[in-house]
ZADREN-693849 format. One line per 10 residues: for each residue x, y, z of C-alpha. Coordinates in Angstrom, 2 decimals, m for minus. Last residue first. Example, Ala and Ser with C-alpha at 12.3 -4.5 7.8 and 13.67 -1.06 7.14 Angstrom:
13.67/m1.06/7.14 | 12.30/m4.50/7.80;
***
This chain:
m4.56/m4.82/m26.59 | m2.78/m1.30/m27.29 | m5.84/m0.12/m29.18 | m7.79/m1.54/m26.66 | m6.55/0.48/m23.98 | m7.33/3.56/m26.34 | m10.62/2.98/m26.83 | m11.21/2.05/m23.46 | m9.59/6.13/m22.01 | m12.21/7.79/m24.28;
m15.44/5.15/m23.81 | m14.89/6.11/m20.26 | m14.87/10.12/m20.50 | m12.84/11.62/m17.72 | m13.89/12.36/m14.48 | m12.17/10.16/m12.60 | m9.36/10.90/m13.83 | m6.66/9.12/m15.88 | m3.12/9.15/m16.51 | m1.95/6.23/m18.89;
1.11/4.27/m19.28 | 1.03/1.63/m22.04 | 3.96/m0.82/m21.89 | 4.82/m3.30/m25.28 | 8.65/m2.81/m24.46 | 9.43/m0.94/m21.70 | 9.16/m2.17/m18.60 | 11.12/m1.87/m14.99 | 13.83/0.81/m16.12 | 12.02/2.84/m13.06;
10.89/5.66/m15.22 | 9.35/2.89/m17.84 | 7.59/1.68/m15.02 | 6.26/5.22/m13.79 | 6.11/5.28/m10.05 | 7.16/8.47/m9.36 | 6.23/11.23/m12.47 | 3.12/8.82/m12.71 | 1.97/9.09/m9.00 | 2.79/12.90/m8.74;
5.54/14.29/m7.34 | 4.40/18.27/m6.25 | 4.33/17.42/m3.20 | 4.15/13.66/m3.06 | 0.76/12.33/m3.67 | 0.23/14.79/m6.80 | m2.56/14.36/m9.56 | m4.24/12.18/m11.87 | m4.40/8.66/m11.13 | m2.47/6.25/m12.88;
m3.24/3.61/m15.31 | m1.02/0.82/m16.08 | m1.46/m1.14/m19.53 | 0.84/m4.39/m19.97 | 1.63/m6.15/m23.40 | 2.71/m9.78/m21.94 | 6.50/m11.10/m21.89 | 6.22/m10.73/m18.12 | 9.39/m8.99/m16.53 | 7.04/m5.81/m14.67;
4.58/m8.62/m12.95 | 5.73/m8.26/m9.78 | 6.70/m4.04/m10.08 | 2.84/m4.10/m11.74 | 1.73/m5.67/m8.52 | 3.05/m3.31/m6.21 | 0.24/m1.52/m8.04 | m0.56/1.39/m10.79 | m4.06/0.05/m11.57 | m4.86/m2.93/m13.99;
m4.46/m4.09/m17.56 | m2.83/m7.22/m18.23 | m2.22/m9.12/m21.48 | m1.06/m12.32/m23.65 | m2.52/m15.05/m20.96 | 0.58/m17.25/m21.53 | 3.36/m14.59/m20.26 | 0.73/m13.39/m17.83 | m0.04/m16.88/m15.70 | 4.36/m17.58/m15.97;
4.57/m13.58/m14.47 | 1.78/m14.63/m12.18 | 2.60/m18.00/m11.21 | 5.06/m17.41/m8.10 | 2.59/m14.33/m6.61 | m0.54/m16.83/m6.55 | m3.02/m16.12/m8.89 | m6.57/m15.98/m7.42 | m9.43/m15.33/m10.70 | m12.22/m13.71/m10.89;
m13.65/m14.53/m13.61 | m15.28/m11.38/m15.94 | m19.15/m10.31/m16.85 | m18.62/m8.04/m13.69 | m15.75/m7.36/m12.29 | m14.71/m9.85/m9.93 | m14.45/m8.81/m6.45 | m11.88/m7.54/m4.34 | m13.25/m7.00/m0.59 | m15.17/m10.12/m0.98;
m11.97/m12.30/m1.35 | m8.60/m12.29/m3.40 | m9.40/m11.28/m6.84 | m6.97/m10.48/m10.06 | m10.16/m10.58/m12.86 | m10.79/m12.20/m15.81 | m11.11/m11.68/m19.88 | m11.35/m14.09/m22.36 | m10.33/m12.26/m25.63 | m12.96/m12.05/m28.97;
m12.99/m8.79/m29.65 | m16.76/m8.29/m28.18 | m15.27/m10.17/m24.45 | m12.17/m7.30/m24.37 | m14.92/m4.02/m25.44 | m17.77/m5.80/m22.76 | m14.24/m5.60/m20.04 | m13.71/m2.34/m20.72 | m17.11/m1.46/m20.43 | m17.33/m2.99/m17.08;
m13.90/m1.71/m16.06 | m14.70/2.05/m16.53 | m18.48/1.89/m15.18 | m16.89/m0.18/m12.04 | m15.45/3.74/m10.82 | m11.00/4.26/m11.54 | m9.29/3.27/m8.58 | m7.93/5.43/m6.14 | m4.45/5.07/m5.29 | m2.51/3.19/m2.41;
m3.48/m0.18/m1.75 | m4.20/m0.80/m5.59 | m7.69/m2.58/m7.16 | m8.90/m3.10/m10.81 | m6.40/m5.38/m12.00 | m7.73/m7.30/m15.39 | m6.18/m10.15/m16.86 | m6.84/m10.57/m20.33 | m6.66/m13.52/m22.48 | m6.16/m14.32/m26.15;
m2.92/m16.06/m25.90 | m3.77/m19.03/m24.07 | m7.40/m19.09/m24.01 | m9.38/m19.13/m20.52 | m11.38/m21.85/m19.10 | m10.59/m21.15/m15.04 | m9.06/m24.36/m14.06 | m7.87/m25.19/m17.55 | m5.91/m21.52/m17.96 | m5.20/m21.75/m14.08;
m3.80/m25.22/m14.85 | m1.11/m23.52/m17.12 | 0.32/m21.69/m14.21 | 4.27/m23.14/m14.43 | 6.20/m22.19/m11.32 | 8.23/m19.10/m10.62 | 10.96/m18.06/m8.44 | 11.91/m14.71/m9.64 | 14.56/m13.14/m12.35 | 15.30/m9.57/m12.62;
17.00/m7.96/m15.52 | 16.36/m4.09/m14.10 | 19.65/m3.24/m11.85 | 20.79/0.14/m11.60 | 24.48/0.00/m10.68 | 26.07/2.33/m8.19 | 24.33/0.45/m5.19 | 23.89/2.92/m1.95 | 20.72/0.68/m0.90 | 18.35/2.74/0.59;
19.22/5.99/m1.07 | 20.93/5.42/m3.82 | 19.13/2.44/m5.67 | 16.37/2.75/m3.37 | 15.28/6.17/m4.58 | 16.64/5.37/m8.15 | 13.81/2.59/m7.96 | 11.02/5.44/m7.11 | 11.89/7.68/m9.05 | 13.66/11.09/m9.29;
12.94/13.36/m12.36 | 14.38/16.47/m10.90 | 13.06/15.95/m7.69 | 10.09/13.38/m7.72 | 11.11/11.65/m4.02 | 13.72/13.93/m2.75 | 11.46/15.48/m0.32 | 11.22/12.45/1.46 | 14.96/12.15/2.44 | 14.48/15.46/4.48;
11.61/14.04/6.44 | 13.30/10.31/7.36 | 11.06/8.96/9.50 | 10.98/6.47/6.72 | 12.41/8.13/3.48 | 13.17/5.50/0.64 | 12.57/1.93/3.00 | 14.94/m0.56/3.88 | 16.05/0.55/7.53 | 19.73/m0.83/7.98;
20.66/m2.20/11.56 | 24.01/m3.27/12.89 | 23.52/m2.78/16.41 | 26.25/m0.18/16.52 | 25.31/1.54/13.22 | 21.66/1.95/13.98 | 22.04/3.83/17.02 | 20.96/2.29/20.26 | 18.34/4.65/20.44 | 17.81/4.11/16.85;
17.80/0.36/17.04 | 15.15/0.72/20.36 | 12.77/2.47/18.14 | 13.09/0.34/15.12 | 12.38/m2.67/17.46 | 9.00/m0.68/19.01 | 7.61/0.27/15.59 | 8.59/m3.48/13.83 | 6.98/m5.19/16.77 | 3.72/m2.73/16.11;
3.46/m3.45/12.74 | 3.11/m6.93/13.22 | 6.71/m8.96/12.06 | 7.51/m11.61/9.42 | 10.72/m12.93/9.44 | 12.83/m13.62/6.14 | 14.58/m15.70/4.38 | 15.12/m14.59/0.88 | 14.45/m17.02/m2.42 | 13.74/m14.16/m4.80;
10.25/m14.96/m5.27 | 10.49/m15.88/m1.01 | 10.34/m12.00/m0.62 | 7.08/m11.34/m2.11 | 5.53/m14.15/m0.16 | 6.96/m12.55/2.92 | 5.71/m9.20/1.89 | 2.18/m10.73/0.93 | 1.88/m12.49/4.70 | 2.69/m8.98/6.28;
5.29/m6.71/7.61 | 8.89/m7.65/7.02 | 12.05/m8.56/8.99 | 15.05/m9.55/7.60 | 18.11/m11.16/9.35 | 21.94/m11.24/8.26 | 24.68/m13.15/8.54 | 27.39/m13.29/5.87 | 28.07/m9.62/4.93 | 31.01/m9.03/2.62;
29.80/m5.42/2.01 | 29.47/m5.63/m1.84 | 27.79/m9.29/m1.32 | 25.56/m7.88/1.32 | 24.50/m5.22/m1.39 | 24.06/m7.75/m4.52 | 21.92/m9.93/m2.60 | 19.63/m7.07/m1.49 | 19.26/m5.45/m4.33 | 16.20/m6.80/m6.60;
14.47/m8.63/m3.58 | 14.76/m5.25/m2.00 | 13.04/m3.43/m4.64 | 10.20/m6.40/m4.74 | 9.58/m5.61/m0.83 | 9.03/m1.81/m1.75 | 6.62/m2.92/m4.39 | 4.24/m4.93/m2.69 | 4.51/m2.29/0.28 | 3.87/m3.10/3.83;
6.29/m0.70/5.25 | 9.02/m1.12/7.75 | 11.34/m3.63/5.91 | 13.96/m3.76/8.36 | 17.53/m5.59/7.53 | 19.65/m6.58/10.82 | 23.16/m7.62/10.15 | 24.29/m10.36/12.97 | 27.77/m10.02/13.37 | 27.56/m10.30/16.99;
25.24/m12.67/17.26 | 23.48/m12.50/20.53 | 20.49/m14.28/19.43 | 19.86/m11.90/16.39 | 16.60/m12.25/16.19 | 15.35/m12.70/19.62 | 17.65/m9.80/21.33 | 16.08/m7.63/18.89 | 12.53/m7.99/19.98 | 13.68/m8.28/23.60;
15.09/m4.72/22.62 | 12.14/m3.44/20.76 | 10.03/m4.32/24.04 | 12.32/m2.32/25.83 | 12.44/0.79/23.73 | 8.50/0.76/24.01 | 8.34/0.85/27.53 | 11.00/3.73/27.66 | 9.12/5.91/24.82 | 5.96/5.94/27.17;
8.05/6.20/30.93 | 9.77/8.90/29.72 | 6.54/10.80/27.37 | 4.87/10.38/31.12 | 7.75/11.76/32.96 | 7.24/14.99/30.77 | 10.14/16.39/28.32 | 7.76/16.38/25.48 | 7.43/14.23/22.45 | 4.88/12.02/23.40;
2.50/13.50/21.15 | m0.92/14.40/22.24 | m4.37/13.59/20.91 | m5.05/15.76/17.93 | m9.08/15.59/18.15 | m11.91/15.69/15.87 | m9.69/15.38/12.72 | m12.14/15.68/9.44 | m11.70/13.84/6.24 | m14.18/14.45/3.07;
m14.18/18.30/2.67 | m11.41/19.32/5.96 | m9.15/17.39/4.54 | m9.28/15.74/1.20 | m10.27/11.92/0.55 | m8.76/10.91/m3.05 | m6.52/7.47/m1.88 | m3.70/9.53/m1.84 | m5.29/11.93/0.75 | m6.79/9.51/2.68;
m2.64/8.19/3.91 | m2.43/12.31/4.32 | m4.91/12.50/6.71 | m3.95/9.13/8.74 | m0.50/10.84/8.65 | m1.69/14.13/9.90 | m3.96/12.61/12.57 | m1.66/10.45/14.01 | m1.87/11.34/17.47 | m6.03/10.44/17.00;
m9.79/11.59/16.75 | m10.36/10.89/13.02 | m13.88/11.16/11.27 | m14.17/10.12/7.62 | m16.67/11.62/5.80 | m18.70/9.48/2.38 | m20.90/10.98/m0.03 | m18.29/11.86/m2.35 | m17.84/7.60/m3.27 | m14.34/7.12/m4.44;
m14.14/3.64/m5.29 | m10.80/1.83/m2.88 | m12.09/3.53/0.07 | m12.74/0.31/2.31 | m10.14/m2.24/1.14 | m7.23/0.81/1.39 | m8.28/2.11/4.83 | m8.03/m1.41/6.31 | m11.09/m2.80/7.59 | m12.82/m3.41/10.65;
m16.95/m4.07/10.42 | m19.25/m2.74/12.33 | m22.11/m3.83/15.02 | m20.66/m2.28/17.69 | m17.17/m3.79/16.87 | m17.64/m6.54/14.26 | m13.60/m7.44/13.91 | m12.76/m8.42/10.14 | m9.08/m6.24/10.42 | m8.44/m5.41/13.73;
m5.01/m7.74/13.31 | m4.41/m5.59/9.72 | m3.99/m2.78/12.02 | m3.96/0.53/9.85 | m7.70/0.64/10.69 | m10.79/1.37/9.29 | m14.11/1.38/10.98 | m17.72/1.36/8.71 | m20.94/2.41/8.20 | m21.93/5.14/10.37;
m25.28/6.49/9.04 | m26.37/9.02/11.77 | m29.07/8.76/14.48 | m26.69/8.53/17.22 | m23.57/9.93/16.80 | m22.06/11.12/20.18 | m21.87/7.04/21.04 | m19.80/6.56/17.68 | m17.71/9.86/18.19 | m16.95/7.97/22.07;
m15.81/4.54/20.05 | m13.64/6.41/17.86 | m11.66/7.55/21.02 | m11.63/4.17/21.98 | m10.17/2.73/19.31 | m10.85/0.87/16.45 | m9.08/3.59/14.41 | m11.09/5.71/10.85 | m14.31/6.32/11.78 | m16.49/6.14/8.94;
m19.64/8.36/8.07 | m21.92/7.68/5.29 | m23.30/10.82/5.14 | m26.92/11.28/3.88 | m28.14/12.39/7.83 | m25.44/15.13/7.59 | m21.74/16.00/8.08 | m20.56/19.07/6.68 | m23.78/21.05/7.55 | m22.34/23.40/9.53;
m24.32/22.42/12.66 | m23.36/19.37/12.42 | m19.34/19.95/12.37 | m19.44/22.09/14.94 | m21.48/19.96/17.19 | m18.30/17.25/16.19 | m15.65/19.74/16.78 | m17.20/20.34/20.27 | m17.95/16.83/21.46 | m14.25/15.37/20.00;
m12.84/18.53/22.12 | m14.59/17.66/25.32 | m14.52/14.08/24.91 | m10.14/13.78/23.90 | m9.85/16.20/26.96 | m8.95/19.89/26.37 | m5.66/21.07/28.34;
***
């Protein structure tokens, strides 16, 4: 069998020599690994400017002089100049995460090397899968200290808008089933936040816990240890395909398919305290403001051209206009605040404010009951076979919004003055 060098060496001189990667690439290796680490050394003389990784724990490391960030911080702006170089197992999924976000394989993404999956008969795939079903048990054996009626719920996604979907149902479904002890386990600070809206306790786990606990649960067999996987499809391939059939959504996904619940719920109410001294804190006008939400953790975002003039349109008809920022890696846009609203004062922040206009997000599910006039855009094309992010994640779809909603479907091609005019029509 090829070695990780000899095949990362070959695909790479291949890659050169066909002028796919050049000098003017920015190059980024997608895993701090080691495998990334040998394209690095084989590299010298070209532009690498980054490593991304699905490991929010890498995330902010300075290996070899660059910086670790997570795929969806990094490649938020399209930018055609960039290639990303995987040598990994999880090449197709790292391939198709890019995908959503506007990178295409084999003109932007590249696999070096396949690795090997450890799904083989071998001693070595034994021993592998083994390890890992043990630390999953002493994972398990920790939550539900030897409850037998413990109910285990697993959120195995980081997704703002997954987490809000179970805040929605998950009361009503241990209620139907009579279930009085239960544990839930997400991934991430923001799930756990998203989570305590709707007052649920919950545990947050790494990524990797979650892996090795879901691994021993389905060894075990979910039933027996009690364990329900909150998520519409995970490692579930059939299930997938369902997502966008005949007008399928998102929120009938986990209505049937996650949850099993006959009724679709859409009145939600969430924790939420009173924002006015963001208004003082920031100087913006009740009623006349616009919050602005360029960024998403799973779509492209439309280029700063689009949200500069939008935001000179806003400030010219008389609205103070800011922007949802966290750090460095979301800035304000420019001529805007940037503003931090915590997840229970943003409905109460956009119910004085008057208006938001942002990216389809986990954030629009959040913000979905707010009294304000909301625009979502969504970018153009298919994510999910031939779903795309619209026919899937449209509010109205999901019974989330409808009155005083805009949905648009943009490109990044399209005309900018185009696509403002009609935003501030709406506004």
């Amino acid at each position: 069998m090829e070695s990780m060098e000899q095949a990362v060496a070959k695909n790479l001189d291949e890659l050169i020599k066909s002028d796919k990667i050049t000098k003017a690439s920015e190059i980024i290796l997608f895993g701090a690994n080691k495998s990334s680490m040998y394209i690095y050394d084989l590299l010298g003389g070209f532009d690498i400017v980054a490593i991304i990784d699905n490991d929010t724990r890498k995330t902010g490391q300075i290996i070899n002089g660059l910086k670790v960030y997570t795929p969806e911080e990094y490649l938020n702006t399209y930018n055609d100049e960039i290639r990303i170089l995987i040598a990994s197992e999880y090449y197709a999924e790292m391939c198709d995460q890019l995908e959503v976000l506007g990178y295409r394989r084999n003109i932007e993404v590249f696999p070096l090397w396949k690795g090997r999956r450890y799904y083989d008969t071998s001693k070595e795939t034994f021993d592998y899968h083994s390890a890992q079903a043990i630390r999953g048990k002493d994972i398990y054996d920790r939550l539900v200290e030897n409850d037998l009626d413990m109910h285990l719920f697993i959120c195995p996604y980081a997704g703002t808008g997954d987490i809000y979907l179970v805040g929605m149902y998950l009361e009503k479904y241990i209620k139907q089933r009579n279930i009085t002890n239960y544990v839930l386990t997400v991934i991430g600070k923001g799930c756990e936040k998203i989570a305590n809206l709707f007052e649920l306790n919950c545990i947050n786990l790494s990524q990797r816990d979650t892996e090795d606990l879901l691994l021993f649960s389905r060894v075990v067999g979910l039933g027996k240890c009690k364990v329900r996987i909150l998520n519409d499809g995970y490692l579930q391939v059939m299930v997938k395909r369902m997502r966008g059939y005949k007008g399928v959504d998102f929120h009938t996904m986990f209505q049937n398919c996650v949850f099993e619940v006959d009724e679709k719920l859409a009145d939600v109410s969430i924790n939420q305290q009173n924002a006015d001294d963001l208004f003082e804190q920031y100087n913006l006008i009740k009623g006349k403001t616009v919050l602005l939400s360029p960024y998403a953790n799973t779509i492209y975002s439309m280029p700063n051209e689009f949200w500069e003039n939008l935001a000179d349109e806003l400030v010219n008809s008389g609205y103070t206009v800011c922007t949802n920022s966290c750090g460095e890696n979301e800035p304000p846009i420019k001529g805007t605040e940037g503003v931090f609203i915590p997840y229970n004062k943003v409905v109460d922040f956009l119910d004085k404010a008057g208006c938001f206009v942002g990216m389809r997000s986990g954030l629009c599910d959040i913000v979905s009951s707010t009294k304000a006039k909301m625009v979502v855009l969504y970018p153009d094309g298919n994510i999910f076979g031939t779903c795309s992010t619209y026919d899937y994640f449209s509010l109205e779809k999901m019974g989330l919004k409808k009155d005083g909603l805009l949905e648009v479907i943009v490109r990044r091609d399209m005309d900018v003055e185009c696509v403002v005019g009609e935003i501030i029509k709406q506004v």
